[in-house]
C-alpha positions as CSV (number, residue, x, y, z in Angstrom):
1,X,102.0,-19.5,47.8
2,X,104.6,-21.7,49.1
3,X,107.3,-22.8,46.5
4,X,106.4,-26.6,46.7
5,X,102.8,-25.9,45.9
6,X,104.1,-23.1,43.4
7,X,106.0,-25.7,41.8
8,X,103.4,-28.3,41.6
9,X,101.1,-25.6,39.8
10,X,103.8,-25.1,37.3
11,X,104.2,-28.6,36.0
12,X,100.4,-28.7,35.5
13,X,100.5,-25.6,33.6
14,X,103.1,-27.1,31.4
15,X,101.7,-30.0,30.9
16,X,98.6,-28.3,30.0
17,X,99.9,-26.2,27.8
18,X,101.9,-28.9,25.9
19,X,98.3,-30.4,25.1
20,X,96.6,-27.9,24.2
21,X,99.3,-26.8,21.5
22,X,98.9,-30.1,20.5
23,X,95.0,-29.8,19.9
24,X,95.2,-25.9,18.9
25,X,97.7,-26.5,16.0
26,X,95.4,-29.9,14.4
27,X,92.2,-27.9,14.3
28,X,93.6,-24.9,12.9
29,X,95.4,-26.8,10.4
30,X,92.4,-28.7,9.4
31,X,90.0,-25.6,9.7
32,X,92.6,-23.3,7.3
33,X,92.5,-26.6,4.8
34,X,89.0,-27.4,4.7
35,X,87.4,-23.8,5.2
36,X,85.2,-24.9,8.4
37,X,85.0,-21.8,10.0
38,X,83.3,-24.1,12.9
39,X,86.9,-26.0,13.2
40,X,89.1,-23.0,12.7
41,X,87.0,-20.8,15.3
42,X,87.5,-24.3,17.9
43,X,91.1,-24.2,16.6
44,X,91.5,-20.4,17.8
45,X,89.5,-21.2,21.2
46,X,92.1,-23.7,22.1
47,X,94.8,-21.3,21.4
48,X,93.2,-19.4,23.9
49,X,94.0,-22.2,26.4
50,X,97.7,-21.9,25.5
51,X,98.1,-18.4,26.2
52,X,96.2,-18.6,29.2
53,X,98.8,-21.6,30.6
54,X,101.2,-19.0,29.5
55,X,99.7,-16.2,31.6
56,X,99.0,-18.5,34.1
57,X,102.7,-19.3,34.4
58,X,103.6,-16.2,34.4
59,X,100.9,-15.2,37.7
60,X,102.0,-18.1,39.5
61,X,105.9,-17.3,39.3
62,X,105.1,-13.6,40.7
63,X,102.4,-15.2,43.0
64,X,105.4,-17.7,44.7
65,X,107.2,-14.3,46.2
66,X,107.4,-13.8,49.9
67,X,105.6,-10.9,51.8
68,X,107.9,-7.8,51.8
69,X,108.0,-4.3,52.9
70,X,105.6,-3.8,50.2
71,X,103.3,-6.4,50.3
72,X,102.9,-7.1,53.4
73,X,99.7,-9.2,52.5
74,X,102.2,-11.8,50.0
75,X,101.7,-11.8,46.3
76,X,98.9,-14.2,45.8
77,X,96.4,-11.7,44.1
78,X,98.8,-12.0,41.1
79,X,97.3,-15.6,40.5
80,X,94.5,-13.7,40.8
81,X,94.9,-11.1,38.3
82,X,96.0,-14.1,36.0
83,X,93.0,-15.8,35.9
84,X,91.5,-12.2,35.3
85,X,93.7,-12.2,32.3
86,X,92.6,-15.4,31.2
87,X,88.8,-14.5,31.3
88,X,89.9,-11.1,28.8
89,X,91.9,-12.9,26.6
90,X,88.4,-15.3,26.2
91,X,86.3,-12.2,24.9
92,X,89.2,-11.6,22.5
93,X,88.7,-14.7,20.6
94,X,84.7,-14.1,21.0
95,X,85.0,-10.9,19.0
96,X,87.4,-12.0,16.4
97,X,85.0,-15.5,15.8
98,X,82.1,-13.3,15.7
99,X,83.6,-11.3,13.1
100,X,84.9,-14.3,10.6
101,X,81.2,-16.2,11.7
102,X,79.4,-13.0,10.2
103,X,81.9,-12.5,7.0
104,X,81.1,-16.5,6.1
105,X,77.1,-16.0,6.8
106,X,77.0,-12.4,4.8
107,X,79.7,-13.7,1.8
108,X,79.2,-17.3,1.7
109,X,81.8,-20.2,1.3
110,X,83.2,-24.1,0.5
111,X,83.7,-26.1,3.0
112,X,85.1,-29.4,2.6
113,X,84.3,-32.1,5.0
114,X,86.1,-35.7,4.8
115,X,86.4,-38.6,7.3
116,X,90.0,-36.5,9.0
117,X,87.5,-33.6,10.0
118,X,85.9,-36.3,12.0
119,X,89.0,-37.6,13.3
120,X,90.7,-34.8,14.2
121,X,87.5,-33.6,16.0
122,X,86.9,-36.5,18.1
123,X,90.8,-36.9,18.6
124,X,90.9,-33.6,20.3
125,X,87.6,-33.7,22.0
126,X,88.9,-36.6,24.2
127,X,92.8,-34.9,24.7
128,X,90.0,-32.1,25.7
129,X,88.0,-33.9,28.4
130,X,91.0,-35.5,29.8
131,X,93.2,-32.7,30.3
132,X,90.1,-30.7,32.2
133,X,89.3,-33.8,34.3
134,X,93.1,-33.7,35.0
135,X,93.4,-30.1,35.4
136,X,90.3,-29.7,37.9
137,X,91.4,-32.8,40.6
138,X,94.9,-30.6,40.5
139,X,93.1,-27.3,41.3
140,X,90.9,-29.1,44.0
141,X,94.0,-30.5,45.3
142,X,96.4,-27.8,45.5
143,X,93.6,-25.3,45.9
144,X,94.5,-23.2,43.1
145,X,92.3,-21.0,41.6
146,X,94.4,-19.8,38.6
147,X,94.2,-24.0,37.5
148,X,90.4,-24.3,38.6
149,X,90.2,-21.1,36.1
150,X,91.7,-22.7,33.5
151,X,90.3,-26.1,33.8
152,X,86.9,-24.1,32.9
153,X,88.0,-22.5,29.8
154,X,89.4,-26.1,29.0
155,X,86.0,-27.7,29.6
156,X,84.1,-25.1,27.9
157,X,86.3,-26.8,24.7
158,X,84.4,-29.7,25.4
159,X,81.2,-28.3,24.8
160,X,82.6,-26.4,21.7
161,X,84.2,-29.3,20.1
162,X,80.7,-31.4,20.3
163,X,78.7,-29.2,18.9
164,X,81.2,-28.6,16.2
165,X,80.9,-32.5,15.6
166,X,77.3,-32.2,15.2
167,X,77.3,-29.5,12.6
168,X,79.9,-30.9,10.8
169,X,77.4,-34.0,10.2
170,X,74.7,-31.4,9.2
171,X,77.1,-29.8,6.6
172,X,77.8,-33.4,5.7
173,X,74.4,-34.3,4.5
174,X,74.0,-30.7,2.7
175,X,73.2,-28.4,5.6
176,X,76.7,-25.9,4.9
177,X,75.2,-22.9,7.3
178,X,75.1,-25.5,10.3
179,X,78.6,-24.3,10.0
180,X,78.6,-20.6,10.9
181,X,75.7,-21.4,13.2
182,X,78.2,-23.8,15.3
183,X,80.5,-20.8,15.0
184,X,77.8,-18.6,16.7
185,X,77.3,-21.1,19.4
186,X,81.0,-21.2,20.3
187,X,80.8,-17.8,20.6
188,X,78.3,-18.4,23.8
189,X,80.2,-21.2,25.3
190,X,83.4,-18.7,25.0
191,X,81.4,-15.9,26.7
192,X,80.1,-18.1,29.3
193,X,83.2,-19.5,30.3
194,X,84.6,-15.6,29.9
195,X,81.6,-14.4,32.8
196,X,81.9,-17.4,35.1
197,X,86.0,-16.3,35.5
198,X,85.3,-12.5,36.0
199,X,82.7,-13.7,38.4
200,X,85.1,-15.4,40.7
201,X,88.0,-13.4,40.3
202,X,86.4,-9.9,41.0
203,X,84.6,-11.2,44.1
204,X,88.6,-11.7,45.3
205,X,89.7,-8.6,44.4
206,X,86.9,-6.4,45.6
207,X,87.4,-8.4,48.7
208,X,83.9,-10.2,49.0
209,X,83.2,-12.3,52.2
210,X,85.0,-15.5,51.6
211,X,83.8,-17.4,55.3
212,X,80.4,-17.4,56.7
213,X,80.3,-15.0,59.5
214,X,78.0,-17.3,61.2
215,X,80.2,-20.0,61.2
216,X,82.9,-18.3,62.3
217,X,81.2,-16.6,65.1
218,X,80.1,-19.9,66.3
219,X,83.5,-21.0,66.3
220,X,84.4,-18.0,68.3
221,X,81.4,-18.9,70.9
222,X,83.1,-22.2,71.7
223,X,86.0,-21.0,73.7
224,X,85.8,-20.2,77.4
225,X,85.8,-16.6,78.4
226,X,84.2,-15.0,75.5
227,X,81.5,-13.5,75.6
228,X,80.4,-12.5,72.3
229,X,81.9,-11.2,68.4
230,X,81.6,-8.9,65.9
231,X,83.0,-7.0,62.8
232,X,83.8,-10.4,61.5
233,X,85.4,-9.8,58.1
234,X,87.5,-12.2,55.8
235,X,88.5,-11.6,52.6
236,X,90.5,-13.5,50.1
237,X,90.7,-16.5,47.8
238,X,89.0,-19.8,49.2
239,X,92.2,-21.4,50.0
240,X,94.0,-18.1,51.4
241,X,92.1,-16.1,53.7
242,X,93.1,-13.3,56.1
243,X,90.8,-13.0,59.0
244,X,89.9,-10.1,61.6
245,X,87.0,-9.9,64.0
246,X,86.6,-8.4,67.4
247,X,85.6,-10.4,70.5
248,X,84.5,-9.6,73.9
249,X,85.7,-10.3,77.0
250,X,85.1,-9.4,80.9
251,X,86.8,-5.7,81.0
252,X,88.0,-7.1,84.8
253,X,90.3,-9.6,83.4
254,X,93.8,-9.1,83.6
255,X,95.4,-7.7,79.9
256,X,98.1,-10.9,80.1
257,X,95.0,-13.3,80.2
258,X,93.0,-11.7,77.6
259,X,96.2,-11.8,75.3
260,X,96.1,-15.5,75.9
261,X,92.5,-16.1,75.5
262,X,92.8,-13.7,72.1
263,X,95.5,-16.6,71.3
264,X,93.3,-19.7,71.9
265,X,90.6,-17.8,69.3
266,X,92.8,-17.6,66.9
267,X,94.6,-20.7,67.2
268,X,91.1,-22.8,67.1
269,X,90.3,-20.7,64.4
270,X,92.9,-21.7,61.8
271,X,92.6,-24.9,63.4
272,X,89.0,-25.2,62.1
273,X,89.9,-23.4,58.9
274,X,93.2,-24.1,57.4
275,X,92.7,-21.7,54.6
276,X,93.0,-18.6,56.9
277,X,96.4,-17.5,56.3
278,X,96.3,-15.1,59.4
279,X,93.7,-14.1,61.6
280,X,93.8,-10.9,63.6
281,X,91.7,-10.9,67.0
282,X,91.0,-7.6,68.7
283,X,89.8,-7.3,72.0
284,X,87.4,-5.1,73.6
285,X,84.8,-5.1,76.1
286,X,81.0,-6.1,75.9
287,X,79.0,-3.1,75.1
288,X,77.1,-1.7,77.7
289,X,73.9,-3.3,76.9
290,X,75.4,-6.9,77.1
């Protein structure tokens, strides 16, 4: 990660973060005083989001270091590992709200619901869709997946926070277990937004194919002298891909051309694809059936 994009990261994070204090602290304030355990359990979920800026941060600063004698690859995989953290610390809060949402359905409980409930619901719910809107177009634009990450776990608030209106109007007209259920159902959004995360994260770090080999071997095709690919492998995040494939060339032609003609490959390569971050091209003959 260069330090310019690093840097423009960070003040999202912050910025982030500072707003989803901001909507944490008002719903678990309001949850704690009126005993809506479908307020307090939103409250904890947008905690979540603060730690996760937090631990975003935190991967993003390591993430900014230089290749070195012992990683030669760069440090990227530490934004990685981030967002990892950020999909555990989501299953956290979907044990503990499971736990409260049971105690309230087996014990029971008063809830108190005035015209604030409302107010601090739909107050946050629009800080909510805002800062996710915000937070995505930044991810898109600096290619970040620890933002993109995070800008899902900020969206899945949306959907918590609505539904939470709804079954605050059912416990307003004398429906009071609309309120656990609500809990329950934040619970789902929680582990969705939990499973969508370790989706894309693990298919980085077990190295999954991140370019069509297809398209890269057409690529490939399209520069005089070569005669044909294989062992294409990438691997990476979307935006920072390292690249080897082997391509074939006439065995007759002399090793200083075929250096050169290994060159053009990879420079119309990265030309194509400005995500690869390097490309390695080895060169070999055509097998003897060609």
């Amino acid at each position: 990660m260069t330090h310019r994009r690093a840097d423009a990261v960070n003040r999202v994070l912050v910025r982030v973060l500072l707003l989803n204090l901001a909507v944490a602290v008002a719903k678990i304030a309001y949850g704690y005083v009126s005993g809506a355990i479908s307020i307090l359990s939103d409250g904890f979920h947008s905690l979540t989001d603060s730690l996760s800026n937090v631990a975003a941060l935190v991967g993003v600063r390591l993430s900014r270091k230089p290749p070195d004698a012992d990683h030669p690859y760069g440090h990227r995989k530490f934004e990685t590992l981030a967002a990892g953290a950020i999909g555990a610390g989501l299953l956290l809060v979907v044990f503990e709200i499971g736990r409260a949402a049971w105690d309230r359905f087996r014990n029971g409980g008063t809830v108190e619901i005035t015209g604030m409930a409302f107010v601090v619901m739909v107050g946050t719910l629009i800080v909510n869709v805002l800062v996710a809107r915000y937070e995505r177009s930044r991810a898109e634009a600096l290619g970040s997946e620890v933002l993109l990450a995070d800008s899902m776990h900020t969206r899945s608030d949306v959907l918590t926070s609505s539904t939470v209106i709804v079954a605050l109007v059912g416990v307003v007209f004398g429906y009071p277990i609309l309120d656990v259920l609500a809990a329950f159902i934040v619970m789902g959004f929680i582990a969705h937004a939990a499973w969508k995360i370790a989706t894309a994260t693990s298919d980085i770090l077990a190295d999954r194919m991140v370019i069509e080999a297809g398209d890269l071997e057409r690529v490939v095709l399209s520069v005089p002298d070569v005669l044909g690919c294989h062992q294409i492998r990438t691997r990476g995040s979307a935006d920072h891909v390292f690249l080897d494939l082997h391509i074939w060339l006439d065995p007759t032609m002399r090793l200083d051309e075929a250096h050169a003609r290994s060159h053009d490959v990879k420079d119309l390569l990265m030309q194509r694809y400005p995500q690869i971050a390097d490309a390695i091209i080895h060169i070999e003959p055509p097998p003897a059936s060609s």
